[in-house]
C-alpha positions in Angstrom: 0.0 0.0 0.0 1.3 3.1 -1.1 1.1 6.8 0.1 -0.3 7.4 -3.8 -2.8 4.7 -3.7 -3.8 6.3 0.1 -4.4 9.5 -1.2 -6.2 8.5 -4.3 -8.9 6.4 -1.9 -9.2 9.3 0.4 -9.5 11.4 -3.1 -12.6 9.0 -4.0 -14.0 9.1 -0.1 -14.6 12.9 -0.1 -17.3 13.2 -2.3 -19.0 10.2 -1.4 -19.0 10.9 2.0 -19.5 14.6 1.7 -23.0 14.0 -0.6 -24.0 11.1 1.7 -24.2 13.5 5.0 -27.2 15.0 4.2 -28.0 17.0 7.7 -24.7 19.0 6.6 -26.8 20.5 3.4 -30.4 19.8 3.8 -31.8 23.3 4.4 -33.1 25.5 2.0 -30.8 29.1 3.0 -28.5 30.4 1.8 -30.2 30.7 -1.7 -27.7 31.1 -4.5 -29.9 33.0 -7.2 -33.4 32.2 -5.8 -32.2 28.3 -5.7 -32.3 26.6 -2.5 -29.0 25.6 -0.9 -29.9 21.7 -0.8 -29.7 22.1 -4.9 -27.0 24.7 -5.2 -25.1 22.6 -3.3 -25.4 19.2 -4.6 -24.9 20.5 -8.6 -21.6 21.8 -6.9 -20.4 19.0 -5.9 -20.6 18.1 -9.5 -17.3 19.5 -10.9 -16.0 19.2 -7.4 -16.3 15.5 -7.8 -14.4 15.1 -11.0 -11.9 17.4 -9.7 -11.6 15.0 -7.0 -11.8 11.8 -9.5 -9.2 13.4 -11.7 -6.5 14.0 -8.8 -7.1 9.7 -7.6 -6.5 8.8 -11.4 -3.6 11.1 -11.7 -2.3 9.8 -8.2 -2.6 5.9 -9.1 -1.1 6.4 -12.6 1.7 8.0 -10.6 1.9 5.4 -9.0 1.9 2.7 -11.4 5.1 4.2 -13.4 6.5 3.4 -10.2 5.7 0.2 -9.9 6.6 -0.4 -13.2 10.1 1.5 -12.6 10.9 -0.5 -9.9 10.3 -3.9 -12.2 12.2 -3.0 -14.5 9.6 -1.6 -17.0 8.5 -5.5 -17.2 4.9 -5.7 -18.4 
């Protein structure tokens, strides 16, 4: 187990976790442009998300050019 392969779990946890805790958004203020926070906040976590997706994918290919390095670049 690898610090990369750590980070890229925990990378995948956050927005699960985050969406999945719904007493920490469901309320209706603040309103972002007459939309209630539960929506506002949920279609944020959106581009969040793939930010977050994007960073584990980077992480564990990071990680497998190590591995590989460390064979010898064996396939």
């Amino acid at each position: 187990m690898t610090p990369e392969r750590v980070l890229a779990g925990l990378a995948l946890a956050v927005p699960v976790v985050t969406v999945l805790w719904v007493s920490s958004y469901a309320k209706l203020t603040p309103a972002f442009g007459g939309m209630p926070f539960f929506y506002w906040y949920q279609i944020l976590w959106i581009p969040v998300s793939a930010v977050f997706t994007g960073a584990a994918y980077l992480l564990l290919g990071r990680d497998e050019k190590q591995r590989k390095a460390v064979r010898g670049g064996d396939v």
